[in-house]
C-alpha positions as CSV (number, residue, x, y, z in Angstrom):
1,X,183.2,121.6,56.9
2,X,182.7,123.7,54.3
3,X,186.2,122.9,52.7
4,X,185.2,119.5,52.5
5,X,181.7,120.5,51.0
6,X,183.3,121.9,48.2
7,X,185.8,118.7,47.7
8,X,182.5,116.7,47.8
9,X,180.7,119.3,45.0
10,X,184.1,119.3,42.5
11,X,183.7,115.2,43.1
12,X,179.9,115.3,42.9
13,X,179.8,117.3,39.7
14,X,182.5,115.5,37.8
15,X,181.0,112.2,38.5
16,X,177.3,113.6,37.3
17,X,178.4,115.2,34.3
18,X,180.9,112.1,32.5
19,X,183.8,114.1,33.0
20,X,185.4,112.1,35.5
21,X,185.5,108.8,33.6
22,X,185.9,110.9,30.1
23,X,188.2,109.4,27.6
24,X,191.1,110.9,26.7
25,X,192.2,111.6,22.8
26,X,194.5,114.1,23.1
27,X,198.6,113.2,22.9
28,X,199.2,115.7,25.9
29,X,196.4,114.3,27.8
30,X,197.4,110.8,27.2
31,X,200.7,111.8,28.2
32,X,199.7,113.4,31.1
33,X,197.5,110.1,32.3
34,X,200.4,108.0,31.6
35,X,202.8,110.3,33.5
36,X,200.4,110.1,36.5
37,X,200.0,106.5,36.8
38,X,204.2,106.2,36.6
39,X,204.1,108.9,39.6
40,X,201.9,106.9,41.5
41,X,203.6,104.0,41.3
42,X,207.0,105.6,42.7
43,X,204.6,106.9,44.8
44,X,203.5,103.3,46.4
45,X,207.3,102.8,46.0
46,X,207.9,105.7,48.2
47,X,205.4,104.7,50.6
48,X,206.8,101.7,51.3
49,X,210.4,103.1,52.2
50,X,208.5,105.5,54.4
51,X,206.8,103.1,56.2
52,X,210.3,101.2,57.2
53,X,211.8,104.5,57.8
54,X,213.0,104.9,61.4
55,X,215.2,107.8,63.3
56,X,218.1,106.0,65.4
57,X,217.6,106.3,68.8
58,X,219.2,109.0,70.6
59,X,222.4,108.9,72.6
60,X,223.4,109.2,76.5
61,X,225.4,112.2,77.6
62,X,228.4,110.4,77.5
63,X,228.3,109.4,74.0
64,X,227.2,112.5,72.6
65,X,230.1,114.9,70.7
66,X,231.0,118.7,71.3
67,X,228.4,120.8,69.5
68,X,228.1,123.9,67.9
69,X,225.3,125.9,66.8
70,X,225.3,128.9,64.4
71,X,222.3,131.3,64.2
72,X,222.4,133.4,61.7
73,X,219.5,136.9,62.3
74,X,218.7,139.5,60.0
75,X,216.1,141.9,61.7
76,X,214.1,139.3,63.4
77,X,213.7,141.0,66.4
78,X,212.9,139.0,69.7
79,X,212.1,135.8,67.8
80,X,215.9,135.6,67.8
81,X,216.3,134.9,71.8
82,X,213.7,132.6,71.6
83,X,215.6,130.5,69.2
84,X,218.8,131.0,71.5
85,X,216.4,130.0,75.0
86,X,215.0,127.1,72.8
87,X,218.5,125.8,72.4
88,X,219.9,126.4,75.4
89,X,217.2,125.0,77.4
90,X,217.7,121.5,75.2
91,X,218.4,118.2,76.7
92,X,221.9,118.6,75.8
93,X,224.8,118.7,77.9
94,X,225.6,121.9,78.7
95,X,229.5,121.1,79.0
96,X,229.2,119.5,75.3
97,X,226.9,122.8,73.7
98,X,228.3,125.9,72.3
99,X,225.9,128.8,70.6
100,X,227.2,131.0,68.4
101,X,224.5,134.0,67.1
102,X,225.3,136.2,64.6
103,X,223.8,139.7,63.7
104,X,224.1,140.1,59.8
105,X,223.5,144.2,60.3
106,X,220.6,144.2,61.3
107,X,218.5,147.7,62.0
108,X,215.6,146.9,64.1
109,X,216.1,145.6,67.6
110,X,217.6,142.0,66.6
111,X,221.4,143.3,68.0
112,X,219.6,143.8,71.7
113,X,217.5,140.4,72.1
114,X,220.4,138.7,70.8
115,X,223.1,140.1,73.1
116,X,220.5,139.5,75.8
117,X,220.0,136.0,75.7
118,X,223.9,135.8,74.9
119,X,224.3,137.2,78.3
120,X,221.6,134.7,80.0
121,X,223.9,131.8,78.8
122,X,227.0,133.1,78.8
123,X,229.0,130.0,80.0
124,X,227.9,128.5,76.5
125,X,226.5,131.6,74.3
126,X,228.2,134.3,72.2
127,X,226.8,136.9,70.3
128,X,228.5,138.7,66.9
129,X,227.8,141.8,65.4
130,X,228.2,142.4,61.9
131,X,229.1,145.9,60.8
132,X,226.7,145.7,58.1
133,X,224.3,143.2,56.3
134,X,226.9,140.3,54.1
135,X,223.9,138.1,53.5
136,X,223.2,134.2,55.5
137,X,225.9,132.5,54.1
138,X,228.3,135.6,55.5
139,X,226.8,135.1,58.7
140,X,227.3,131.5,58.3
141,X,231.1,131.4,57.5
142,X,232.2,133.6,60.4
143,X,230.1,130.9,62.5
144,X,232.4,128.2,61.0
145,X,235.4,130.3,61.6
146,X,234.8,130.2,65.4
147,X,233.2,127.0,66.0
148,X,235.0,124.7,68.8
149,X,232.3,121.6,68.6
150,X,232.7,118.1,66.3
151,X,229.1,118.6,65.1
152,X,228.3,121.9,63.7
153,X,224.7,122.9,64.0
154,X,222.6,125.8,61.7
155,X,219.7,127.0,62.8
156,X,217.2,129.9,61.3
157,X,216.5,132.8,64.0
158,X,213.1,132.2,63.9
159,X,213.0,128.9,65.0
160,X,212.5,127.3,67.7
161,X,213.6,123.2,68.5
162,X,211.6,120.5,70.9
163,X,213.7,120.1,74.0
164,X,215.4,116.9,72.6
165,X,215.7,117.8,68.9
166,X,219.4,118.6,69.3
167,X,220.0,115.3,70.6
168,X,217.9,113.4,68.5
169,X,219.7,115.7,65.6
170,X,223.5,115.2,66.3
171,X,223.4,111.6,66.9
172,X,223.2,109.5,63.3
173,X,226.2,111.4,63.1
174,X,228.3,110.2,66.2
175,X,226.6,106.7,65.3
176,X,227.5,106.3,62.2
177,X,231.2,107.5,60.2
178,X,229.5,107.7,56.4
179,X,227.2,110.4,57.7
180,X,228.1,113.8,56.7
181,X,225.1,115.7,58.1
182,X,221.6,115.1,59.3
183,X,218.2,116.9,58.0
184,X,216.2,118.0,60.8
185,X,212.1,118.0,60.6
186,X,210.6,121.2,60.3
187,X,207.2,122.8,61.1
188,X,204.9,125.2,61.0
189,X,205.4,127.7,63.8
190,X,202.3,130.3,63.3
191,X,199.7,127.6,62.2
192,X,197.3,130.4,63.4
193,X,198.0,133.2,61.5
194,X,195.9,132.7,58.5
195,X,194.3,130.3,56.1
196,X,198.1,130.3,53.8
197,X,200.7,128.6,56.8
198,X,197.4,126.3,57.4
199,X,197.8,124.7,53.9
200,X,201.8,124.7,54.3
201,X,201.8,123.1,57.8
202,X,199.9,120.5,55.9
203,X,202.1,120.7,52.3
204,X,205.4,120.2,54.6
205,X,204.6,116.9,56.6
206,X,204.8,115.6,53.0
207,X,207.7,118.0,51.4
208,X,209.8,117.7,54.5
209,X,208.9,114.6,56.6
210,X,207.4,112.1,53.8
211,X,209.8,112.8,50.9
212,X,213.2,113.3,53.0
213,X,211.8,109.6,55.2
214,X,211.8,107.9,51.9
215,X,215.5,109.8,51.0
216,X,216.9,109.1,54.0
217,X,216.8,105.2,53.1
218,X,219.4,105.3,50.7
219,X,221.1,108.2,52.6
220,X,220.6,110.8,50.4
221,X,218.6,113.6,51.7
222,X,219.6,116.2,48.4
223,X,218.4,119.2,51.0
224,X,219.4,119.6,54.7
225,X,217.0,122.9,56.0
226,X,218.7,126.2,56.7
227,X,215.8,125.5,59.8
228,X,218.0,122.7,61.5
229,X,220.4,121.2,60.5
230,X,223.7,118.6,61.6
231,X,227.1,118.6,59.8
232,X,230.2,116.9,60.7
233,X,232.8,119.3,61.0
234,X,235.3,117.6,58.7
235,X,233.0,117.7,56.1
236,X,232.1,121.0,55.9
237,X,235.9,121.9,56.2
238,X,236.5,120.2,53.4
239,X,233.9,121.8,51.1
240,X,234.2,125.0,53.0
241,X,236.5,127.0,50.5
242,X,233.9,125.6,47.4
243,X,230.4,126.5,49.6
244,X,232.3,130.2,50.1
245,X,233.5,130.8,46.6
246,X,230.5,129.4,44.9
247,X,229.0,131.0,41.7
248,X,226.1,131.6,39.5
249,X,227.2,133.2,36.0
250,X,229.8,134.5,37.0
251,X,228.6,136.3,40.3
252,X,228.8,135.0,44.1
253,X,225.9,132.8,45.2
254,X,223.6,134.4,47.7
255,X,220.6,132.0,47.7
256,X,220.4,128.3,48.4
257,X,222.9,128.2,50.9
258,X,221.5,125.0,52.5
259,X,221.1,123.3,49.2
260,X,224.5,123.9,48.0
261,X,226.3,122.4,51.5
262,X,224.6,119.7,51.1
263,X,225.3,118.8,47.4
264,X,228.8,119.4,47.9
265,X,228.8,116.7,51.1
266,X,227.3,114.1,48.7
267,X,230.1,115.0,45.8
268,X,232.8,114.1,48.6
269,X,231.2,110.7,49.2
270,X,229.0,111.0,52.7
271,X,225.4,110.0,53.0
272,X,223.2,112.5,54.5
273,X,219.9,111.4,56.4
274,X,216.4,112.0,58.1
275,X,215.9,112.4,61.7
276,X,211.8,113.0,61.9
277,X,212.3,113.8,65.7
278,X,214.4,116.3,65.7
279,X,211.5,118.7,65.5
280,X,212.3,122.5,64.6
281,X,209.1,124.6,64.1
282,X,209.5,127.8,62.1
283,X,207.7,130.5,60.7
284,X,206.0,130.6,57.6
285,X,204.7,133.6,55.1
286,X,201.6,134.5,55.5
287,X,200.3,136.5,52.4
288,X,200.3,135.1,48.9
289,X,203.5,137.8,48.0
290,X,205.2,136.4,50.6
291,X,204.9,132.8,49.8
292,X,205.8,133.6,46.5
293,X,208.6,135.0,47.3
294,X,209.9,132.6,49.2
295,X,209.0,129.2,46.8
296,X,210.9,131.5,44.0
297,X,214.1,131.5,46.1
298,X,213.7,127.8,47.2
299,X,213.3,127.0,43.1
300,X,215.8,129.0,41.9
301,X,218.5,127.5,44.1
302,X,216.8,124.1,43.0
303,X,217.3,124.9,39.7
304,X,221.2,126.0,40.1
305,X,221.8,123.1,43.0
306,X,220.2,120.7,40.5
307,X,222.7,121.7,37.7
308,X,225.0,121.4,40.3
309,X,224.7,117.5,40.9
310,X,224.4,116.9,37.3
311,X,228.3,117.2,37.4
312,X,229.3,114.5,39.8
313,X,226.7,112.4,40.0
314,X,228.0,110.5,36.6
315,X,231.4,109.4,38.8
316,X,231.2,107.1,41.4
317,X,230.7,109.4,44.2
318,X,229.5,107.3,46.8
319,X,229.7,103.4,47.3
320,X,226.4,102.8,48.5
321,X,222.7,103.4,47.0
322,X,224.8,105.6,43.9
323,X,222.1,105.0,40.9
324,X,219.1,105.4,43.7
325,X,220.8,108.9,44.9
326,X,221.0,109.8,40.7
327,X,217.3,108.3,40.4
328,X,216.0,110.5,42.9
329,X,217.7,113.8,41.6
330,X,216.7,113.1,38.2
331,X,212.9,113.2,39.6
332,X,213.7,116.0,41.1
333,X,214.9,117.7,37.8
334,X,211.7,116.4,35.8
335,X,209.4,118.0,38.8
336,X,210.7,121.1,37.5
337,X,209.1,120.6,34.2
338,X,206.8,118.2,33.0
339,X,204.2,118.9,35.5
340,X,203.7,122.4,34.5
341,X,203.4,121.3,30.8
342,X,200.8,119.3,31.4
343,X,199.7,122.3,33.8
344,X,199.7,124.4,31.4
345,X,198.5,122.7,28.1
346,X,196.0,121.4,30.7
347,X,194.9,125.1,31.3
348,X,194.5,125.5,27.7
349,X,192.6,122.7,27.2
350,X,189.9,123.7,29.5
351,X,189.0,127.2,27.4
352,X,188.1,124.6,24.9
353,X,186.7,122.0,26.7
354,X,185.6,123.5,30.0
355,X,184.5,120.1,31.9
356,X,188.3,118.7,31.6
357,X,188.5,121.4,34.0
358,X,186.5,119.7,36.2
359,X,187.8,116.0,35.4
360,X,190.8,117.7,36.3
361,X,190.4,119.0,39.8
362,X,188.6,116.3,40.3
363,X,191.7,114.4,40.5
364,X,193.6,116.6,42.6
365,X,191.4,116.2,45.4
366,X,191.6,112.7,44.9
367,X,195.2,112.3,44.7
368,X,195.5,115.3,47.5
369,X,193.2,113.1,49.6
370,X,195.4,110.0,49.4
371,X,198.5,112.2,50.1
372,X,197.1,113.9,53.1
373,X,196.4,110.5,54.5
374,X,200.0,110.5,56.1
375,X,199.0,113.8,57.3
376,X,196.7,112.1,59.0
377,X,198.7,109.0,60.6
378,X,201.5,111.2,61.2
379,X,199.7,114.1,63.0
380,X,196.1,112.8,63.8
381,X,195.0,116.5,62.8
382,X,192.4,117.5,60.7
383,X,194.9,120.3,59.1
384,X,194.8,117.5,56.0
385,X,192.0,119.2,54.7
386,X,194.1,122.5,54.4
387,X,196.8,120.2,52.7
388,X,193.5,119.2,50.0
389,X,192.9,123.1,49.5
390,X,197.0,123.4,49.5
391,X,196.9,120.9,45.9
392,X,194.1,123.0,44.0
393,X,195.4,127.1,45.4
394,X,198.7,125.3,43.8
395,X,197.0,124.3,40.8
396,X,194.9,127.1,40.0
397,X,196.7,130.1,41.7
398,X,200.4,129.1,42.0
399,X,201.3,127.1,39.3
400,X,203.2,130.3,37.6
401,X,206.0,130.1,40.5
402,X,208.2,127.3,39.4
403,X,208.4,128.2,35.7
404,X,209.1,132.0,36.2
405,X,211.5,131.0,38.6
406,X,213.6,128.5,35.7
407,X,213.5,131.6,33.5
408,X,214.6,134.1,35.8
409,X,217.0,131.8,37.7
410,X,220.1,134.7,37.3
411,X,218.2,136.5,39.9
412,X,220.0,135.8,43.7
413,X,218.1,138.8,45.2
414,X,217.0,136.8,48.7
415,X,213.3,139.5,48.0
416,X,212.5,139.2,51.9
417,X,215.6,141.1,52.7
418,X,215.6,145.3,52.7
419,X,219.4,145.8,51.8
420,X,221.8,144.0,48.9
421,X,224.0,141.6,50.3
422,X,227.4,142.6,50.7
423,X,230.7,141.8,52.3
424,X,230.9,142.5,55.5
425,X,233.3,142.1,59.3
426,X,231.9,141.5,62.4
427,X,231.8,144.8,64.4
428,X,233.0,143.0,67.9
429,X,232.9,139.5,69.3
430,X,232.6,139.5,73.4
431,X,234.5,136.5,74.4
432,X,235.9,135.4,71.4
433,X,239.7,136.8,69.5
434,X,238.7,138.7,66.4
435,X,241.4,137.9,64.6
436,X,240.2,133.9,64.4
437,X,237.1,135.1,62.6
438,X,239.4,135.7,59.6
439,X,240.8,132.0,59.8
């Protein structure tokens, strides 16, 4: 209540003082208004393919392929076996499921939980040890090197999936041969733990459900989530030695893992899509340092995966929805910039003239509200009003992230982790020839 009282006050005062119908005379803020309407028309655009979206309906046993999924821990502790119970407890045939869980070095207790819950499920799970901590897309390549299944599955350690997500996730791919992999639909695991994963369990119905619905029409979601994820198998082994040898000026890649698997499956010609239920709820910072952290990772691998595309996407890659697939990356490049222009010259406008200030969040409620609105239909949860406060805290406290992280895009440091990535062997691996980890 007292959220919405202070969207009602911003509104209120605008409205009495002129600001909010103001005219505009400046060449940045003409450019900015003009910029906004265009938005909001791809918007309504966007809206529209959302509302035809639909997930294909999920297979019977029989149909269903051999699966494997790989997840990857670094010091995460007993949230680890909880993502290996969540998956082996899935509506999935137990005959067709294989779990591979990999400890990149970990020095807490992540080693124990894991080989634990290995042992709970050992007719299906196996746990690795790495001799020391190689980074998540080291933890990720030995999982490749030992999968068995026809759909390969990646799934973060401190997630956990709806009993039907894996289903739900694997089948566009047995259904249909142009799909390469399948996004899964994350959210927000520990709502509760503070005002900050309220606003992102709001900010990600649109990030990951809204904008990757509206994607997955012309079959090409540009990110599948480290959360969960579906590849085909023959895909990823035919991008594999690129993904492993990638590089950013001249050094390995240690960020964007996700991002970069994906681009390369769209180079080779498959579509990638949305399935909204396979549900995978994760955790989410908590303190502004931490989300900080974490939104300069995601951008900086933007920026690199971005740069990335801009080198096939100007040969016909793909036969279908080609100049849709380019349309929607190069909105995805211009996100990186012009808003935080008009941020920013915005910002300076307002020492000078401090009621554009107001004018302008003004219209970020407004907007915010009509965004949230799908919040709303989707989830029938008053956490949209969070989503509201999510727009201004980005405006006014967050707005830095995405620029620094352009400029200081060399830096591959993953900042949540406690030691440098490096190359490392898995220590032992119970069930499993070592020597086929080197394959």
């Amino acid at each position: 209540m007292g959220l919405l009282a202070i969207y009602a006050m911003i509104l209120y005062a605008a409205w009495a003082t002129g600001s909010l119908f103001a005219q505009l005379s400046d060449f940045f803020l003409i450019f900015g208004a003009v910029y906004a309407a265009m938005m909001l028309a791809i918007t309504a655009v966007r809206a529209v393919m959302v509302m035809s979206y639909r997930s294909m309906p999920a297979l019977s046993d029989a149909e269903l392929p051999t699966v494997t999924v790989i997840i990857p821990a670094y010091n995460e502790g007993a949230d680890v076996a909880k993502s290996i119970d969540s998956i082996a407890c899935s509506n999935y045939p137990r005959a067709k499921l294989q779990i591979i869980a990999i400890d990149d070095g970990s020095k807490d207790d992540t080693w124990q939980h894991m080989s634990s819950a290995a042992k709970r499920y050992a007719d299906c799970a196996v746990a690795i040890r790495m001799s020391q901590n190689g980074g998540k897309r080291q933890g990720l390549r030995v999982g490749f090197s030992l999968a068995t299944g026809g759909v390969l599955v990646t799934m973060d350690s401190d997630s956990v999936v709806e009993r039907d997500s894996l289903r739900s996730l694997v089948t566009p791919i047995a259904r249909d041969f142009r799909i390469g992999a399948v996004a899964g639909n994350v959210k927000v695991l520990n709502r509760d733990a503070g005002i900050l994963p309220r606003m992102m369990r709001a900010s990600f119905v649109l990030a990951f459900d809204f904008t990757r619905a509206y994607q997955s029409k012309i079959g090409a979601v540009l990110c599948t989530p480290g959360a969960f994820s579906a590849y085909r198998r023959c895909a990823v082994e035919a991008v594999l030695n690129d993904w492993n040898n990638q590089t950013w000026c001249g050094r390995p890649s240690t960020i964007a893992e996700d991002r970069a698997l994906s681009n390369l499956i769209l180079r080779d010609g498959h579509e990638i899509v949305f399935q909204s239920d396979a549900v995978v709820w994760t955790n989410v910072p908590t303190t502004y340092k931490q989300m900080a952290r974490m939104y300069q990772r995601w951008e900086r691998g933007n920026l690199r995966e971005n740069l990335m595309y801009g080198k096939f996407c100007w040969r016909p890659f793909r036969k279908r929805y080609r100049r849709l697939a380019n349309f929607e990356w190069f909105l995805g490049c211009s996100d990186m910039i012009v808003p935080y222009i008009l941020i920013a010259a915005s910002l300076v406008y307002s020492v000078v003239n401090p009621l554009f200030l107001l004018k302008y969040l003004a219209f970020i409620v407004i907007f915010a509200s009509v965004m949230q609105s799908y919040f709303w239909l989707k989830e029938k949860n008053t956490d949209f009003i969070y989503g509201i406060l999510y727009s201004l805290f980005w405006f006014t406290c967050f707005w830095w992230v995405v620029p620094y992280s352009v400029l200081t895009a060399n830096n591959g440091s993953w900042m949540t982790r406690t030691l440098p990535a490096v190359s490392a062997e898995p220590t032992q691996s119970p069930l499993i020839p070592a020597e086929r980890i080197a394959a």
